[in-house]
Structure formats: C-alpha cells, structure tokens
C-alpha positions, -999 to 999 in steps of 0.1 A, spaced: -231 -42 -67 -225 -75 -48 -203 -107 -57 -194 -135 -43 -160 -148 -55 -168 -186 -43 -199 -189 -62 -188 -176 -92 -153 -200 -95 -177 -231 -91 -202 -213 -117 -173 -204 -142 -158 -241 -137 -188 -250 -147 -193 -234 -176 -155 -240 -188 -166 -279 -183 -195 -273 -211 -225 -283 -186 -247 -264 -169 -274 -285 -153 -248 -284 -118 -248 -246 -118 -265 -228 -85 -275 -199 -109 -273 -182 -141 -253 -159 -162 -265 -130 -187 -243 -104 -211 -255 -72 -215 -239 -43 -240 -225 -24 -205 -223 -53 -180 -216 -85 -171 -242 -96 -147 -241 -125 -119 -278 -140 -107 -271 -163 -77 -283 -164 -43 -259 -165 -18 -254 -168 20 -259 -128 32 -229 -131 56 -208 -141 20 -219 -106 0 -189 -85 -9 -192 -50 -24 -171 -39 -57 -169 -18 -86 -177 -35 -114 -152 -36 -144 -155 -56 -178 -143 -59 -209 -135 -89 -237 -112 -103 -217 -129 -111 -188 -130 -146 -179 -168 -147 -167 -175 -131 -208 -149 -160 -218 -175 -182 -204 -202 -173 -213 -188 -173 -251 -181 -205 -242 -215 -217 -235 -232 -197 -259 -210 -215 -285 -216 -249 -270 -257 -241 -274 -264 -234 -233 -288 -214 -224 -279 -183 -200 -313 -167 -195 -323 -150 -160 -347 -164 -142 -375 -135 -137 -369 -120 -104 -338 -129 -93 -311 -106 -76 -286 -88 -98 -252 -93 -80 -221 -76 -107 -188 -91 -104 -154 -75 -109 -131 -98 -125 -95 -98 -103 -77 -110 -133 -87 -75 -151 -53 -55 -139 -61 -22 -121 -46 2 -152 -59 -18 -184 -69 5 -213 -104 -12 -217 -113 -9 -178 -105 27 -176 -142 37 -166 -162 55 -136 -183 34 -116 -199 44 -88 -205 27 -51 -223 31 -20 -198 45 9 -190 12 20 -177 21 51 -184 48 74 -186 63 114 -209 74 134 -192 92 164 -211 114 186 -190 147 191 -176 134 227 -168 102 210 -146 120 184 -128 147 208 -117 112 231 -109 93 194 -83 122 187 -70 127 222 -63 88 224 -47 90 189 -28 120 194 -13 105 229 -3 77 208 12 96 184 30 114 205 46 84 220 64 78 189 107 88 186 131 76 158 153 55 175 191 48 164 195 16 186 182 -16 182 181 -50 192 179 -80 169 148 -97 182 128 -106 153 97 -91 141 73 -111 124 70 -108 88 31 -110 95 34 -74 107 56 -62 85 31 -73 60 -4 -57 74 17 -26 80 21 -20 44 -13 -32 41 -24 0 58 3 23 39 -14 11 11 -50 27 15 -35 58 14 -47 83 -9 -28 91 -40 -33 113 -72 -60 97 -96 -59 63 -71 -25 54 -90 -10 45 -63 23 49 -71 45 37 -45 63 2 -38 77 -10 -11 109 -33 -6 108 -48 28 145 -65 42 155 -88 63 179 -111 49 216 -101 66 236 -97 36 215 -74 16 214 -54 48 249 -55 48 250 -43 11 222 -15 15 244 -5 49 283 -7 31 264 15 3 245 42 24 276 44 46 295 55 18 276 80 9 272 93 41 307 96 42 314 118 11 281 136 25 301 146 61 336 153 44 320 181 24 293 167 0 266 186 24 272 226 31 283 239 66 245 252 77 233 215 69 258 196 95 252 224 113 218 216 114 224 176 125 250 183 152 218 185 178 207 149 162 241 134 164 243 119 138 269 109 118 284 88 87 281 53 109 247 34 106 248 4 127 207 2 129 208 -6 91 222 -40 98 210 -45 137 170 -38 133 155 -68 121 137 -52 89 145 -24 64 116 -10 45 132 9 13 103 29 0 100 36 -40 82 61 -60 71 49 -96 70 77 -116 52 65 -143 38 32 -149 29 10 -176 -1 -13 -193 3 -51 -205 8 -39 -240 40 -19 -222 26 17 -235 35 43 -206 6 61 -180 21 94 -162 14 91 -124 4 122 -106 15 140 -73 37 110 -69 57 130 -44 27 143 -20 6 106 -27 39 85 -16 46 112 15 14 100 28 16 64 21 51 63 40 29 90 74 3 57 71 31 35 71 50 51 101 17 53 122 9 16 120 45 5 123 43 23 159 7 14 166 19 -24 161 47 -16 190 75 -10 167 103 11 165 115 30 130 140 52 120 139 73 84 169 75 64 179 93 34 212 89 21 223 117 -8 223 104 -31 195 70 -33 201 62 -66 222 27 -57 191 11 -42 175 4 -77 203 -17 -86 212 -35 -50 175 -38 -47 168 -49 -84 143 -19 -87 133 -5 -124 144 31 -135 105 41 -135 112 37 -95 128 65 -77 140 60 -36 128 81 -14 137 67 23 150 37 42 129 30 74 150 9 101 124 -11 121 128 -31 148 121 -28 189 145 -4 210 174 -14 226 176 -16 269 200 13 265 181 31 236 186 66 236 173 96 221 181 133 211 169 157 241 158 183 208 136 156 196 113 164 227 110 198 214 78 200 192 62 230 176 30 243 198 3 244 178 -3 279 179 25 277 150 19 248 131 -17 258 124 -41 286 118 -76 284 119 -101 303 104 -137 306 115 
C-alpha cells in the first residue's frame, strides 16, 4: 500500500478548487477504502497503513467533486496506491482497525556478520558511565531531537506509546527543576530514605547537591501517560505503561551515548513537582530526569561503577 504525499496535496487542491482537468490522476471511494490512482516517480513511493473514515480530507474531496458533478472513475489498469490521511490522529475511535503491511524493513546478516554487529555494539555499550560533571558546551538541539526520535520506535503495550518527553535547556527552568529536586533530596538524606538505602549510595557518593542539573546543557524529564484521551475527550487505558516507557528511556540512553553524549538518571522521591514546574497534565506521571551534556576535563567516576555483573549471573540459557 503505496502513497505519495506530494501528489496527492496537488490532487486534493485540486479537487478543493472544483476542476479537475489539471489533475495527474484519479480518485475512487469504495465501502472499505479510499483509493489513490497516480503514477509516480518509483524513487517517491512511501509505504503505510491505510486508515479512513468520514473525516478524511481525501473523502471530503471527493464529496466535494461528486457534488460539483466531476467524474472520479479509474482508468482500467492503473496502479492502486492507498493513502493514509496524517490529519486522522493515531487514537480516533473510527480508525481503530487492523491493517496489515509488508515488513518494511529487514536484515540480512550472515552469522559472522551478526556475532561482529553485537561485539561492536556491546563494546560501545560498554563505554557508556553516568557522569556527575559537566561542562557547559552546548549540544545541539538537532541531536537532542533525533535522539528522542529513536526513543520513540520503541515498543510499547498495544503501540500506545505512552511516554512524553520534556527536553530543557533554558537556565531558569533548570534552575527551578534543580532548587526543587534539591529539596527533595534533602528531606530524602535527613531521614525520608531508611538506613540500608544510604547505605546502599555511600559507594556512588552521592548526595543532596545536584550541580549537573543546572551545568549540562540539556535536561530530558521523561513522563509516563497513564491513560490517554480522543478528540471528543472520552478516556483510552494505556497498557504496560511502566515496562513500554522503561524501554523507550534504554533506546533513549543508547542513542544519547552513540551520538557522543554524556547522561546521568535522576530520580528525586518524590517527582510529583515536575507536572506543575513543567506544565505537565495529571494523566502524566515522572519517572526520571536525564542530565546530558559532554564530560568535564576532570570528570570522574565511582570505581564500583566498573564493577558489572558476569554474565554467568545475569542470564541463563536454555538449549
């Protein structure tokens, strides 16, 4: 099911215009689809699924012509390209259908090609510390952007997707989001957290001062919607919002270090004054503040942090 989005805003102008001698093709309704018959460059084919419903603005169009007497008829033989509307929302209660496409992308490794895939990755990977000091040297919102771009083809329960991200670099809401998770930490190290717990840390060294949370150049304040909503405002439960918005934020960490960044992941107890500094709704819930920026000349890190389990005990295999 192929489209081309370029065609079809110079068809649908078109057709809003009432003429349709100027049109490069034609337009036909059917009872399940709304079908696109153009020819197009082959380097300019996209692949979708295709959605409809009554307010689609190719069916609008076509209502349009029918009513001003066009004629939309396929021409025998030509190719049946489907289009899926972008102005169709991804949760609206008359798209809520299966349709099924090709694997549109796939690899074809040999088994030597995949062992040396996963080593490199894995020596990447294992390149990456949370670091606690920065410099300020920018970071380009560009990669800030394509790295949430990647945390965002992560899987998720039913494909809902239901994470949001609040990236930050203006100084004074870093300020605010610092003043605030510094206060908590401080109620959280005069007694808020149990002896075993700072117990726990005293390896880390950490402690109730965050001076990354103004000094990196970005803050990434990660959300978890718990439910979401359709246009009409009606409620849609999200599911395994906690494991699907775990993985987004691992996808998120591994391309913020495979772009040459630094992070660090903090989680002040308790979260709950990000919705309002960060102007959040109450179907959001925080789960993490991620410092990023690049390391400091004098960047240093825990000697424990080296320490990872071998993976004789983080795995078992059975054959």
């Amino acid at each position: 099911m192929q489209f081309d989005p370029h065609h079809l805003a110079a068809l649908s102008a078109v057709l809003r215009r009432g003429s349709f001698e100027a049109a490069a093709g034609e337009l036909s309704v059917t009872p399940s689809a709304i079908s696109l018959r153009i020819k197009v460059p082959e380097h300019r084919v996209g692949t979708v699924p295709t959605r409809r419903g009554p307010h689609c603005s190719v069916t609008r169009s076509v209502r349009r012509a029918a009513r001003a007497g066009l004629s939309l008829q396929p021409r025998p033989g030509t190719e049946i390209r489907k289009y899926q509307d972008p102005e169709i929302p991804m949760f609206a209660k008359e798209a809520l259908n299966y349709t099924a496409i090709p694997l549109p992308d796939r690899a074809d490794l040999s088994d030597d090609e995949m062992c040396s895939a996963a080593a490199a990755f894995h020596e990447q990977m294992r390149r990456r510390h949370t670091v606690r000091d920065y410099t300020d040297r920018p970071v380009p919102r560009e990669v800030i952007e394509t790295c949430l771009r990647t945390a965002g083809t992560a899987p998720s329960g039913a494909n809902h997707q239901p994470w949001h991200f609040v990236a930050i670099s203006n100084p004074a809401m870093k300020q605010r989001v610092r003043d605030e998770a510094e206060e908590e930490e401080r109620r959280f190290y005069a007694g808020g957290a149990g002896d075993e717990w700072i117990k726990a840390l005293e390896p880390i060294g950490t402690d109730a001062d965050k001076p990354h949370l103004t000094t990196a150049p970005w803050l990434i304040v990660v959300f978890a919607q718990r439910w979401g909503t359709f246009e009409d405002g009606a409620r849609f439960k999200n599911y395994y919002v906690p494991e699907s918005v775990n993985i987004a934020t691992g996808f998120l960490l591994a391309a913020l270090h495979h772009a040459g960044l630094c992070t660090l992941t903090h989680t002040p107890n308790p979260m709950k004054f990000l919705n309002e500094a960060l102007g959040r709704p109450a179907s959001e819930k925080p789960t993490m503040i991620i410092a990023v920026g690049h390391p400091a000349e004098d960047a240093t890190i825990p000697s424990v942090a080296k320490l990872k389990k071998p993976l004789e005990q983080i795995s078992t295999f059975l054959e």
